[in-house]
C-alpha positions in Angstrom: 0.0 0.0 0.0 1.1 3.3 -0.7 -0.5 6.6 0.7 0.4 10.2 0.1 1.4 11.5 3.7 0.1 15.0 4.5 -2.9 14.7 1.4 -5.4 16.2 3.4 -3.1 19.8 4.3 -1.7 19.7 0.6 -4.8 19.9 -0.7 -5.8 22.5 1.6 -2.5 24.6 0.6 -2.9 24.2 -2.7 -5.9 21.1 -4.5 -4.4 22.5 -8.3 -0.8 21.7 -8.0 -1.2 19.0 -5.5 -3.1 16.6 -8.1 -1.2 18.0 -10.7 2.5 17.1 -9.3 0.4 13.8 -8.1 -0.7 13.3 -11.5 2.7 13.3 -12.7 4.6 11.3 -9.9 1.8 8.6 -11.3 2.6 9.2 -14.4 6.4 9.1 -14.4 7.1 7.4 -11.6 4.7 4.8 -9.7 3.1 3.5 -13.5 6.6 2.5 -15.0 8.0 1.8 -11.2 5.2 -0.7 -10.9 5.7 -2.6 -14.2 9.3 -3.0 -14.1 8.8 -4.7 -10.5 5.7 -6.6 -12.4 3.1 -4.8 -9.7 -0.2 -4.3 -10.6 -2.6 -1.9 -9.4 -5.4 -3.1 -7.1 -7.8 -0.5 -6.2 -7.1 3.3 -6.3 -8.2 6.2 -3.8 -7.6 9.8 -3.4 -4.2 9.4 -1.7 -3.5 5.5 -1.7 -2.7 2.8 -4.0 -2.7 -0.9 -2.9 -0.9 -2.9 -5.5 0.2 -6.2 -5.5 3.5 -7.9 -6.7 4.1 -11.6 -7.3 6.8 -12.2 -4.9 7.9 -9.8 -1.6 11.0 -9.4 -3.2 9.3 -7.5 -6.0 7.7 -5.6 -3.6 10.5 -4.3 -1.4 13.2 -3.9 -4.9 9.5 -1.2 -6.0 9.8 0.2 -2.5 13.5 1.1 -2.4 13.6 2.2 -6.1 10.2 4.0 -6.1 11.1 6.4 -2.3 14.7 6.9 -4.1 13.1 8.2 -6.9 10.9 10.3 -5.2 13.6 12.0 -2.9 15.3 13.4 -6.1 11.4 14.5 -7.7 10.6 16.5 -4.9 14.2 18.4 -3.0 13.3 21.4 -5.0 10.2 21.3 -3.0 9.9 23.0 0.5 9.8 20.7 3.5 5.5 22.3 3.9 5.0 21.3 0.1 6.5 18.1 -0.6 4.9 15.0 -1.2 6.6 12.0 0.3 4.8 8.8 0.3 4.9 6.2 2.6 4.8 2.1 1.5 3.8 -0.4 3.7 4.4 -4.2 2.5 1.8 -7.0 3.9 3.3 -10.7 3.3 -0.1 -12.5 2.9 -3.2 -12.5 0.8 -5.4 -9.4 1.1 -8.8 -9.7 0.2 -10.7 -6.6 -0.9 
């Protein structure tokens, strides 16, 4: 599962540029993060994104590569204005 920490307030500060950087980070980062770690999309919500991968190795190799990724796409950013997104991995079945 991945979530968008701070949605709520960012959308507050500013709904535009908030969906649109979100839009983007989809876009250039989780879509093509996702398929080269052979993820797939589950269910998506205004801030979250359960996905599932085929082994947890997948998983945590998207994890590490995806926040990474996302350090370099948002240090222009100030700390009030930056998205960061926080993953957490469950090693069972989940049933929606």
């Amino acid at each position: 599962m991945t979530d968008m920490v701070g949605y709520s307030r960012l959308m507050e500060q500013d709904e535009a540029a908030t969906l649109s950087r979100q839009k983007s980070h989809r876009n250039g980062l989780i879509n093509p993060a996702l398929a080269n770690h052979h993820g797939r999309v589950v269910k998506t919500t205004g801030d979250g994104l359960p996905a599932e991968f085929p082994s947890v190795v997948e998983a945590v190799a998207y994890s590490a590569d995806f926040q990474r990724e996302m350090a370099k796409r948002e240090a222009d950013q100030p700390k009030d204005k930056r998205i960061d997104y926080r993953i957490g991995i469950h090693l069972d079945d989940v049933f929606l």
